[in-house]
VEXPADREN-682595 format. One line per field, with one value per residue (C-alpha): residue number from 0; residue in three letters; y, x, z. Coordinates in nm, 2 decimals, always signed. Each point is the difference from the previous one (the first is absolute). Last residue first. Layout:
VEXPADREN-682595
n <- [NUM ...] $
res <- [ALA ...] $
y <- [Y ...] $
x <- [X ...] $
z <- [Z ...] $
end
This chain:
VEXPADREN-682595
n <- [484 483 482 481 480 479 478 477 476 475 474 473 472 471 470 469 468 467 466 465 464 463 462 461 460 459 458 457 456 455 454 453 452 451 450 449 448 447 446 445 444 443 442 441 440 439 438 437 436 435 434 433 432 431 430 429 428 427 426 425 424 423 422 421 420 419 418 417 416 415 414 413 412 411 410 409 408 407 406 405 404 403 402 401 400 399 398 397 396 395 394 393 392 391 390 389 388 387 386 385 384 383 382 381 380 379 378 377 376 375 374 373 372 371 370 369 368 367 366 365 364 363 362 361 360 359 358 357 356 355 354 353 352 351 350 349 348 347 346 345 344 343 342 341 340 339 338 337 336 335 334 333 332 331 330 329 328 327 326 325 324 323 322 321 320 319 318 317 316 315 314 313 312 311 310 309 308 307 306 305 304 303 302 301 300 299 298 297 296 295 294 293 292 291 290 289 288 287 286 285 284 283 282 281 280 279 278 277 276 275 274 273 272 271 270 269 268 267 266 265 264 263 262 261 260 259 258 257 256 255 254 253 252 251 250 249 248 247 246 245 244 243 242 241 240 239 238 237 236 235 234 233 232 231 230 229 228 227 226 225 224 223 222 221 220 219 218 217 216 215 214 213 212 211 210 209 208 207 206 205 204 203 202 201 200 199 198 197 196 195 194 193 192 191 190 189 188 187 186 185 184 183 182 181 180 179 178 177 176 175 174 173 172 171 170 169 168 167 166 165 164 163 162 161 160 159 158 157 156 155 154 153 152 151 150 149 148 147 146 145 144 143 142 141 140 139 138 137 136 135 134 133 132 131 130 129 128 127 126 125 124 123 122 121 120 119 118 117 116 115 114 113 112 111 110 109 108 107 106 105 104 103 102 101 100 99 98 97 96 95 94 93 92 91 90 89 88 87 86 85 84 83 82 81 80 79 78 77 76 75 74 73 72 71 70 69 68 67 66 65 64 63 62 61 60 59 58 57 56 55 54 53 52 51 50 49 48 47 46 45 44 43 42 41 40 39 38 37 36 35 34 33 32 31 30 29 28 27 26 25 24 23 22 21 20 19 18 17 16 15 14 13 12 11 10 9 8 7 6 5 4 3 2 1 0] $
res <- [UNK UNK UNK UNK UNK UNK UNK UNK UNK UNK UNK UNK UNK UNK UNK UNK UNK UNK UNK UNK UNK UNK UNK UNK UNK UNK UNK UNK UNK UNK UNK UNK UNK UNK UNK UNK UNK UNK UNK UNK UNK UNK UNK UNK UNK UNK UNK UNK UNK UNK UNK UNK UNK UNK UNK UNK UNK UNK UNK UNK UNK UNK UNK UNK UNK UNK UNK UNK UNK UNK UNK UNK UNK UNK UNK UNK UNK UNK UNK UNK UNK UNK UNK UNK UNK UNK UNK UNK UNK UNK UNK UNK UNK UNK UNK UNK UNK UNK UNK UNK UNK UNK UNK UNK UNK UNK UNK UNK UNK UNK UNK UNK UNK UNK UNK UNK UNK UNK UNK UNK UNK UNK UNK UNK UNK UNK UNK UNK UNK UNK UNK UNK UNK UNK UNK UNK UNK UNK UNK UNK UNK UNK UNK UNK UNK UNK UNK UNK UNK UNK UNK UNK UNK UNK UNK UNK UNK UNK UNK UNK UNK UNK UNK UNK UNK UNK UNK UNK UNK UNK UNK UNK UNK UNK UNK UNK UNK UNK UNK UNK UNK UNK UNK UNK UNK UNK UNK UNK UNK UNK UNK UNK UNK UNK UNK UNK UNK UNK UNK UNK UNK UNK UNK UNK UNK UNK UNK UNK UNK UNK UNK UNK UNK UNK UNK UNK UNK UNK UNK UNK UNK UNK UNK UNK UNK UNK UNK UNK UNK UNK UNK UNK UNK UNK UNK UNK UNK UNK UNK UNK UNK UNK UNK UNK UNK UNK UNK UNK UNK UNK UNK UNK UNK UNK UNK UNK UNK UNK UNK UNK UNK UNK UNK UNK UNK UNK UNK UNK UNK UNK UNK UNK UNK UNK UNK UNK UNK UNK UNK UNK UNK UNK UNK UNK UNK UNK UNK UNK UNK UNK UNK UNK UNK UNK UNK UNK UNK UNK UNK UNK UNK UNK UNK UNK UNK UNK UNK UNK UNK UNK UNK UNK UNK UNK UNK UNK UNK UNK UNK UNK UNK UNK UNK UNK UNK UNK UNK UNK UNK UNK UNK UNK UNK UNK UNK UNK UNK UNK UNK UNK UNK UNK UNK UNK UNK UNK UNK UNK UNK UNK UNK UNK UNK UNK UNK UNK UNK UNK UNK UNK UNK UNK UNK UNK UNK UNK UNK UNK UNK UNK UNK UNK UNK UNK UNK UNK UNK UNK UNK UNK UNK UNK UNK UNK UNK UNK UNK UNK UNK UNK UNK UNK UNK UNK UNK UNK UNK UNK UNK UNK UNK UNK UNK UNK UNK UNK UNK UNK UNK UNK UNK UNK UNK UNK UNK UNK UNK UNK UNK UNK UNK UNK UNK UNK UNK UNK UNK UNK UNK UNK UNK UNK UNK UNK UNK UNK UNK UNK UNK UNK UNK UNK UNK UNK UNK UNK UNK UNK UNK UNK UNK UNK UNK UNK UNK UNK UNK UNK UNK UNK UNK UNK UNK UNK UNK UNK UNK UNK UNK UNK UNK UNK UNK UNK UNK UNK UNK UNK UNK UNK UNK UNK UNK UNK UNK] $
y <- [+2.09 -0.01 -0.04 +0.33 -0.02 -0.36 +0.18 +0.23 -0.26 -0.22 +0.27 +0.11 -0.37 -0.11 +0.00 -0.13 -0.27 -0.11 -0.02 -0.30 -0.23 +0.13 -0.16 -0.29 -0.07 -0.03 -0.20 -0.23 -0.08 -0.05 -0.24 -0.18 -0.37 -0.02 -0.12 +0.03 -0.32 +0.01 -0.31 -0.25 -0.18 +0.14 -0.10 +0.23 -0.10 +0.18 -0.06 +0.25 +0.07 -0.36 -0.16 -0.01 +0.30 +0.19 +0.26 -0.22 -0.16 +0.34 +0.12 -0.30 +0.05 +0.32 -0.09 -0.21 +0.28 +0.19 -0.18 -0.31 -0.07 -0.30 -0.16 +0.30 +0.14 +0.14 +0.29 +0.02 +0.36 +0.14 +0.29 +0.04 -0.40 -0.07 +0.26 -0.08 -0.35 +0.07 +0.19 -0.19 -0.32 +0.16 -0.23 +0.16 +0.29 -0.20 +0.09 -0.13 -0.02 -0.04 +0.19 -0.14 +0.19 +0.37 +0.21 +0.18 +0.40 +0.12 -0.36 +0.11 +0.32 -0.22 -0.20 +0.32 +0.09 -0.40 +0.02 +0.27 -0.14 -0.27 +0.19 +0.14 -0.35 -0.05 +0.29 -0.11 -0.33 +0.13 +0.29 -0.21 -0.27 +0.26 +0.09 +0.21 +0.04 +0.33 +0.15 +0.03 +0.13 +0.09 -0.07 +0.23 -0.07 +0.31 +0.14 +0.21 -0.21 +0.02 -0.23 -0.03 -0.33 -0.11 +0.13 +0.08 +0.19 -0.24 -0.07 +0.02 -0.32 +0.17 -0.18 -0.11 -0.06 -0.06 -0.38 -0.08 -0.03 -0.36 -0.16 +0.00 -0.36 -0.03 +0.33 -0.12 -0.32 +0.14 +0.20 -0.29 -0.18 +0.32 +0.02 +0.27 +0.31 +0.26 +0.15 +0.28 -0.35 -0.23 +0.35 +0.10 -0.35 +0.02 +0.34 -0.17 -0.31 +0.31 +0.31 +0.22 -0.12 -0.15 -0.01 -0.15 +0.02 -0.23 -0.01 -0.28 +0.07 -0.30 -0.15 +0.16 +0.33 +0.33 +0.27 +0.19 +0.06 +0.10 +0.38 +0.16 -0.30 -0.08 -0.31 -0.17 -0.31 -0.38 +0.09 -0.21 +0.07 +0.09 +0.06 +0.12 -0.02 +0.17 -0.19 -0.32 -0.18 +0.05 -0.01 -0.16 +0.08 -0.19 +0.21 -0.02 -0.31 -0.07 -0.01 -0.38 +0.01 +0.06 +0.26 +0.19 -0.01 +0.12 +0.31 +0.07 -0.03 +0.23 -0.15 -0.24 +0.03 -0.35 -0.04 -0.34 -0.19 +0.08 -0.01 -0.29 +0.15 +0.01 +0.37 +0.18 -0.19 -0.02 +0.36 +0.06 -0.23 +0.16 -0.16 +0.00 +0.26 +0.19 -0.34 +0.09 -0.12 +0.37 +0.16 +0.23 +0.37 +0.09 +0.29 +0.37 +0.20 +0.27 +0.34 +0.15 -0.27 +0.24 +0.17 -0.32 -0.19 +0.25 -0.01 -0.39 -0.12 -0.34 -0.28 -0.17 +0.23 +0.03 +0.00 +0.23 +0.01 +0.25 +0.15 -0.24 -0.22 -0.28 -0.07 -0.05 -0.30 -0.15 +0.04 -0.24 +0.32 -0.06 +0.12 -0.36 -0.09 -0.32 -0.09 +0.37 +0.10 -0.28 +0.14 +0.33 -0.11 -0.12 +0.28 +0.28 +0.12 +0.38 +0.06 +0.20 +0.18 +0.26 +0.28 -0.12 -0.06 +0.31 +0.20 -0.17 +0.26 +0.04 -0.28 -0.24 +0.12 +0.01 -0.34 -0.09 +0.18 -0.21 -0.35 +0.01 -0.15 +0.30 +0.12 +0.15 -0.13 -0.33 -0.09 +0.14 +0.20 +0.11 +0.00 +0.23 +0.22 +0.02 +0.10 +0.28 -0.02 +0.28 +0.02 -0.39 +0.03 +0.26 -0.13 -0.37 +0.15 +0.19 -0.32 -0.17 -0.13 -0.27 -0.36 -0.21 -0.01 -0.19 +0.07 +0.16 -0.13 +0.07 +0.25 -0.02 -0.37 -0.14 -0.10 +0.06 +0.31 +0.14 -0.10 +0.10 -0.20 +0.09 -0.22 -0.09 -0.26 -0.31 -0.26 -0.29 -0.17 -0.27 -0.27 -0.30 -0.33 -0.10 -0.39 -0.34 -0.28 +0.00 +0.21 +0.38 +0.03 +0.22 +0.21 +0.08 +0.15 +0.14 +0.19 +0.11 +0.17 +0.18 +0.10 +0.11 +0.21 +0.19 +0.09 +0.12 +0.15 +0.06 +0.14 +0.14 +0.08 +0.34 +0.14 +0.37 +0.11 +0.12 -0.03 -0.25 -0.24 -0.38 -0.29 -0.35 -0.30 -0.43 -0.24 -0.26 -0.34 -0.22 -0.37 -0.26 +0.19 -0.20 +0.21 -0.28 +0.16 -0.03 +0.29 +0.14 +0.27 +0.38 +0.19 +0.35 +0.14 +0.26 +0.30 -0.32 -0.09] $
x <- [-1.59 -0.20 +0.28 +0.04 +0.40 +0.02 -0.08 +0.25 +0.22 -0.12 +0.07 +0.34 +0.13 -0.12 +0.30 +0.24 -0.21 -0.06 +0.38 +0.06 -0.31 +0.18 +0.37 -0.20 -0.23 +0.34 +0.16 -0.36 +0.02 +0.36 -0.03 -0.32 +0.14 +0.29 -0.32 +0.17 -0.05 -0.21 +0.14 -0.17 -0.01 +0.31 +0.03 +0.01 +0.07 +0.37 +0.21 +0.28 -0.07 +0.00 -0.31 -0.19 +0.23 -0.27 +0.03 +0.07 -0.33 -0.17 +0.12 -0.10 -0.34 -0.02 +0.15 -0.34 -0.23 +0.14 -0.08 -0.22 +0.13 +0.19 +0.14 +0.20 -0.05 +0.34 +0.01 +0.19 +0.09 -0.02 -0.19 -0.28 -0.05 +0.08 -0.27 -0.26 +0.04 -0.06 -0.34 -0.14 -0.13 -0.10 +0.02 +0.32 -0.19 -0.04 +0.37 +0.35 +0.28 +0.37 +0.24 +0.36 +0.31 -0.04 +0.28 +0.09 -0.03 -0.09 -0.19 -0.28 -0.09 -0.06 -0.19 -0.20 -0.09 -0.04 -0.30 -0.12 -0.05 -0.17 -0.27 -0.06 -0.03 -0.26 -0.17 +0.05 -0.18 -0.26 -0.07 +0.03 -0.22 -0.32 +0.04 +0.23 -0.14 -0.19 +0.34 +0.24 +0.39 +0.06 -0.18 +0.12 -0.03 +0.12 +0.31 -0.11 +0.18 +0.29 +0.32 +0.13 +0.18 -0.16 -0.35 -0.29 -0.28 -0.33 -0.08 +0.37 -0.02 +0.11 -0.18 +0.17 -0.25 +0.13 -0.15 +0.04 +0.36 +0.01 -0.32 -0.36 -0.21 +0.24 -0.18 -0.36 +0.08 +0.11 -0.31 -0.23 +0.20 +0.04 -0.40 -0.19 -0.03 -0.16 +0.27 +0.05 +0.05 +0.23 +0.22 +0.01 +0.10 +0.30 +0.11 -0.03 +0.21 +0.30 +0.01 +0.20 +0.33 +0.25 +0.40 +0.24 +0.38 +0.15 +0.26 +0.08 +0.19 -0.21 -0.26 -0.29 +0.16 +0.03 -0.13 +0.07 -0.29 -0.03 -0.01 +0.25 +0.26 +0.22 +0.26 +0.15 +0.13 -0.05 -0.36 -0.31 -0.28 -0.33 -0.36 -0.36 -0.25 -0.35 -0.34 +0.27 +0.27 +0.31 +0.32 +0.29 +0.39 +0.31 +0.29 +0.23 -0.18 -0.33 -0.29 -0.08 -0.35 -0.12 +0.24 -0.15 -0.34 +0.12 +0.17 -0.39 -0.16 +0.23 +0.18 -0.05 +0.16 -0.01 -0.23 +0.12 -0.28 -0.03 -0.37 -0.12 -0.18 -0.39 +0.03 -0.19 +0.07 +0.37 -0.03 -0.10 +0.26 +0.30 +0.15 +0.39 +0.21 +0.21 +0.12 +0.27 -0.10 -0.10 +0.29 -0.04 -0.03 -0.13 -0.29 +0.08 -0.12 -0.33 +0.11 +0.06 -0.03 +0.10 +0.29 +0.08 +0.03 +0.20 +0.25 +0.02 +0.05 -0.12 +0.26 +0.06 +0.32 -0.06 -0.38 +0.00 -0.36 -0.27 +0.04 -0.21 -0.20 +0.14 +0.33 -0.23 -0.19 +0.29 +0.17 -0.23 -0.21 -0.03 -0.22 -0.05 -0.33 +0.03 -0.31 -0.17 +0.34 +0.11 -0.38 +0.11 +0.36 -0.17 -0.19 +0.23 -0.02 -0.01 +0.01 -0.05 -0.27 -0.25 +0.21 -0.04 -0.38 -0.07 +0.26 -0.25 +0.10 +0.41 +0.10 -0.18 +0.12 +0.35 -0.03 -0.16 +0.39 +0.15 -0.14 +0.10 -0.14 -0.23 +0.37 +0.33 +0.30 +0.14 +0.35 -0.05 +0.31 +0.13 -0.33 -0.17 +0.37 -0.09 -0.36 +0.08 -0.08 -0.30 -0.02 -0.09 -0.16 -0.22 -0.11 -0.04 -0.23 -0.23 -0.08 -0.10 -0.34 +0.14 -0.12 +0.09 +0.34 -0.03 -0.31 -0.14 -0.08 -0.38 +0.06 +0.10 +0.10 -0.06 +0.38 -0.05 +0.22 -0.17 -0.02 +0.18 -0.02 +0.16 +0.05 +0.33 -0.14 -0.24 +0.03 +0.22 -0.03 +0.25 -0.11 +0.27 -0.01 -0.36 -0.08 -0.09 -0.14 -0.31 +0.06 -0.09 -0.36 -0.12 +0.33 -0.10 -0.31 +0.04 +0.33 -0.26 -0.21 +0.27 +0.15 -0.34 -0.13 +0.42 -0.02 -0.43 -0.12 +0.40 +0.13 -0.28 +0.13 +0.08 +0.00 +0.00 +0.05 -0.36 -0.16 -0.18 +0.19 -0.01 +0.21 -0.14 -0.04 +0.03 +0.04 +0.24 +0.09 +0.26 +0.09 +0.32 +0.17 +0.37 +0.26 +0.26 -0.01 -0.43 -0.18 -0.33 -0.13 -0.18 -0.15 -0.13 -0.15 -0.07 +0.33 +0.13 +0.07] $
z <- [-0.25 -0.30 -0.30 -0.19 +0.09 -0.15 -0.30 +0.00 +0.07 -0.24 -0.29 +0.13 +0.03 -0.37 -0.16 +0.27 +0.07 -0.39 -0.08 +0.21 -0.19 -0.36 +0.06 +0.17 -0.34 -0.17 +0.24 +0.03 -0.34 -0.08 +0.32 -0.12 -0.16 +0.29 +0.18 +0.37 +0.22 +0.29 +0.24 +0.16 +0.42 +0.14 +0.34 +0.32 +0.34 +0.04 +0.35 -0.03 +0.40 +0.06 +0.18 +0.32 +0.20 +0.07 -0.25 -0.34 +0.09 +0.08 -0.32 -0.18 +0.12 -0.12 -0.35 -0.02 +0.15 -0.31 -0.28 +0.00 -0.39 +0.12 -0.35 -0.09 -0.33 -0.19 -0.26 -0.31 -0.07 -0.35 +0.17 -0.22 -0.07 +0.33 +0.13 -0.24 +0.03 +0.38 -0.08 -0.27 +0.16 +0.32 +0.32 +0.05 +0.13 +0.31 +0.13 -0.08 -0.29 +0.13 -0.24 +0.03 -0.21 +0.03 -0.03 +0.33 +0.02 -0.32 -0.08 +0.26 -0.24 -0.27 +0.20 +0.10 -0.40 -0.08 +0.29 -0.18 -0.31 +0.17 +0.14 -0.32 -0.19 +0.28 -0.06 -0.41 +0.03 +0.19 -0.23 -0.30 +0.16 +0.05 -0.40 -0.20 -0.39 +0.11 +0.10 +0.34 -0.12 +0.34 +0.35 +0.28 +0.39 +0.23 +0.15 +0.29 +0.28 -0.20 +0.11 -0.37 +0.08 +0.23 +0.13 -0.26 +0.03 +0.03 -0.34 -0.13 -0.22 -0.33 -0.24 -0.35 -0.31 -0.33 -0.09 +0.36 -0.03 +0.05 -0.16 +0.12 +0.05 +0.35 +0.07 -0.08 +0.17 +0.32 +0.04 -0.02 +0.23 +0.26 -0.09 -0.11 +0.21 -0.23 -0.14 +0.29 +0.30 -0.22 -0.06 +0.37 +0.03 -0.27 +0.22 +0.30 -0.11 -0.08 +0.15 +0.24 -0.10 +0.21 -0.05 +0.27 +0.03 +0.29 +0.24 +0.26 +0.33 +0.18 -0.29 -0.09 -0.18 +0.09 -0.24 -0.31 -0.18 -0.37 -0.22 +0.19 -0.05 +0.33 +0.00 +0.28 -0.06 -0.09 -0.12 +0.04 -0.17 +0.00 -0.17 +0.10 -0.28 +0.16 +0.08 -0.05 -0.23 +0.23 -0.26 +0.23 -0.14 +0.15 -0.13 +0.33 +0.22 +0.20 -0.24 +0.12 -0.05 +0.40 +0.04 -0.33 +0.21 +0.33 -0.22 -0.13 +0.39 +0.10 +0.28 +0.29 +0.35 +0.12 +0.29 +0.27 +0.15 +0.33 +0.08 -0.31 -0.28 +0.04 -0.14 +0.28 +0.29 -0.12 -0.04 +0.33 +0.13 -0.18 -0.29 +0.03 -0.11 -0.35 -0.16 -0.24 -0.38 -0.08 +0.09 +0.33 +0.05 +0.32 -0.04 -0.02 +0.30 -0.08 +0.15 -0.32 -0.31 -0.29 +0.15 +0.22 -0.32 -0.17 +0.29 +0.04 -0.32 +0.10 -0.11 -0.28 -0.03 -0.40 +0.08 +0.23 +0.15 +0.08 -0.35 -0.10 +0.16 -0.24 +0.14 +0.34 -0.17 -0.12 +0.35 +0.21 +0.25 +0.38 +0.30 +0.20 +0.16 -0.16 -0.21 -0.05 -0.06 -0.25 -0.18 +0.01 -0.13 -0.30 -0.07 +0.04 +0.31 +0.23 +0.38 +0.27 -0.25 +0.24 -0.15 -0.34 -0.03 +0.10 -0.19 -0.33 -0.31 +0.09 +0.22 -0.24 -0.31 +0.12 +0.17 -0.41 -0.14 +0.21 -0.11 -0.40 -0.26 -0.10 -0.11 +0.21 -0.22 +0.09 +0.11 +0.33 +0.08 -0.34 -0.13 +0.30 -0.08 -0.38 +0.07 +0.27 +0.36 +0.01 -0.35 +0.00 +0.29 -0.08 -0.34 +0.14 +0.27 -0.33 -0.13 +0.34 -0.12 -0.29 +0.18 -0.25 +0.13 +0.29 +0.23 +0.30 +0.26 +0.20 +0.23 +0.37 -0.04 +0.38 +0.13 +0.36 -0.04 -0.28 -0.35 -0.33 -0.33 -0.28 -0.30 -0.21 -0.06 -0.03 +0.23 +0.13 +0.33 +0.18 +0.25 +0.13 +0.13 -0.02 +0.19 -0.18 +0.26 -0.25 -0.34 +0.07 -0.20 +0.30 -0.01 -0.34 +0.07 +0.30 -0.17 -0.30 +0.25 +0.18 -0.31 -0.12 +0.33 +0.02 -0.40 -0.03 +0.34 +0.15 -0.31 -0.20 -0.32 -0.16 -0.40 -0.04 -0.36 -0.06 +0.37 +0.20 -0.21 +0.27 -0.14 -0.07 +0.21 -0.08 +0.27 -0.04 +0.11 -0.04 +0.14 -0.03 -0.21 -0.03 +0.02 +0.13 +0.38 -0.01 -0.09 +0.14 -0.27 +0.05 -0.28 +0.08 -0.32 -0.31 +0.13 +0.16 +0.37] $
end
């Protein structure tokens, strides 16, 4: 369950698709810097849809083995004790409502000690600080909770019955969870959660229960069949491409850029995420920013919505470097590594001679420059030596050139480009017993080389892209503060 879909795929023990489907959704904003979901209307109705589906193209004399859900996160969902959502979820860190929550906590336990403990310092990425929120503007709707979900283990719920939480999504509801321990950190978690019990912690790959009858009814999967617990739909997605071992990078071309990598041992950065990783005692660092595809849409949509081809061409037509113009891609805040909800877009070195291509060009130039800012960041703790290249921004000619080119990182495209629904079912395959736990699916179809050709270029160009945030922070922020809402 995406932030743009629900995909679903039925996978044979080789990793061989055998039938997909996918329904596509967006995100409610009934607010500025709210974003929600429905999570029984829109997540619960499509995954129960999309099982039908697939069970219905189930080979003849074929049977499923194993389930196991993905979705978007760290999001909050809190229901009652029949499991109804008692407010629609809300999300990961786009959603920036709880602003003044990660203020009190952090002075209320102290930034270095929420490191320390969590890995991660308290952002719009974190779960806690949205409890907080909850407890504190709708009491309502937390006294009647018996219960709160991230998305994927609301969905295992709704399937098994069974309260439990895989531990890369708990190492992200910060500071819930002990990351250093990987285990909850059980006397914040009961200052911030209250009466509400913690759920079971499991690994991803363990199977939490079997489907219950009404959801069997509901989903067309067989009564019985065994749930595996899932994980954030991004982590289920570097699974499925092989991003298993110390120094394994992925790079998420989405809505928003999301990037990990697995780290041989523990490591804290205030400006990434430290978190659990997929497999059992794993670690991770992650990175995410808040846009990326969305921004280059918003741009299709305010220059008259031309074509993605049409589009393309003008920016392949303008050279690296954009003929002077960089584009700071904060157009909705930014998350890692400046974690500012109130940083905002700025376009430099724009003249009469720039066209509708320069300013594509250079957002996704921008973009990119980031992403080298955050991989830099990754190499503190474990030098990168694998980057795995996924997500339907690869369609762009520009954008991954960009990003090697910038970085000086070669990048490698899988062959299976399903994404996360495809390292769900190797979850659930690794779960049941089917096939090996070190069992990888993945194949390498191309590789993104560097163009050694535009690295003076882009360092120079980079050395002016970091400067602009800093400079222009008090004047967007007083901006952003005139903002309706």
């Amino acid at each position: 369950m995406g932030t743009g879909s629900t995909k679903g795929v039925l996978v044979d023990i080789s990793g061989t698709v055998i039938a997909s489907e996918a329904i596509a959704h967006g995100m409610d904003l009934p607010r500025p810097g709210w974003a929600e979901a429905d999570a029984e209307g829109m997540w619960w109705r499509e995954v129960c849809a999309i099982s039908n589906a697939l069970m219905s193209q189930l080979p003849p004399g074929g049977r499923v083995a194993g389930m196991c859900v993905s979705g978007v996160g760290p999001c909050l969902v809190l229901c009652d004790s029949d499991l109804r959502p008692l407010r629609p979820a809300i999300l990961y860190g786009v959603d920036t409502r709880a602003t003044e929550e990660i203020a009190s906590l952090t002075e209320e336990f102290g930034e270095s000690k929420i490191l320390e403990r969590a890995g991660t310092l308290l952002s719009s990425q974190a779960l806690g600080p949205k409890l907080e929120w909850v407890r504190r503007h709708e009491p309502h709707v937390f006294d009647a909770a018996r219960g709160w979900y991230g998305s994927n283990s609301y969905i295992a719920a709704k399937l098994t019955g069974e309260y439990a939480i895989d531990h890369h999504t708990a190492s992200q509801c910060d500071p819930l969870y002990a990351t250093r321990e990987l285990d909850w950190n059980y006397e914040w978690a009961q200052r911030i959660c209250g009466p509400l019990p913690l759920p079971r912690l499991v690994w991803p790959n363990e199977v939490v229960g079997g489907v219950l009858p009404e959801a069997a009814a509901a989903t067309g999967v067989p009564e019985g069949t065994p749930v595996v617990a899932g994980t954030v739909d991004a982590y289920s997605e570097a699974f499925s491409v092989g991003v298993r071992r110390p120094g394994d990078q992925m790079l998420m071309y989405g809505s928003t850029m999301f990037l990990i990598q697995v780290i041989d041992e523990y490591h804290s950065d205030p400006t990434l995420w430290t978190t659990a990783g997929v497999d059992r005692d794993s670690l991770a660092l992650a990175a995410g920013t808040s846009t990326a595809g969305s921004l280059i849409g918003w741009l299709q949509k305010v220059t008259g919505g031309a074509s993605f081809e049409d589009l393309m061409a003008e920016a392949t037509g303008v050279p690296p470097g954009c003929e002077g113009l960089l584009v700071l891609p904060y157009f909705a805040g930014e998350r890692t590594p400046v974690f500012d909800p109130q940083a905002r877009g700025v376009v430099a070195g724009l003249t009469l001679r720039h066209g509708r291509g320069h300013l594509f060009r250079a957002a996704y130039e921008g973009i990119s420059f980031g992403i080298r800012q955050i991989l830099e960041r990754f190499d503190d703790a474990h030098a990168g030596n694998r980057t795995v290249a996924v997500g339907g921004g690869l369609r762009s000619p520009i954008w991954a050139q960009a990003v090697s080119d910038i970085t000086g990182r070669p990048q490698l495209v899988p062959e299976q480009a399903i994404g996360a629904s495809y390292g769900d079912a190797l979850l659930a395959a690794i779960g049941v017993g089917l096939v090996p736990p070190s069992t990888d699916w993945a194949k390498i179809a191309r590789e993104i080389k560097p163009d050694p050709r535009n690295r003076a270029l882009y360092d120079d160009l980079y050395d002016t892209w970091r400067e602009l945030y800093p400079a222009t922070k008090p004047q967007v922020h007083r901006l952003a503060a005139t903002e309706p809402g």
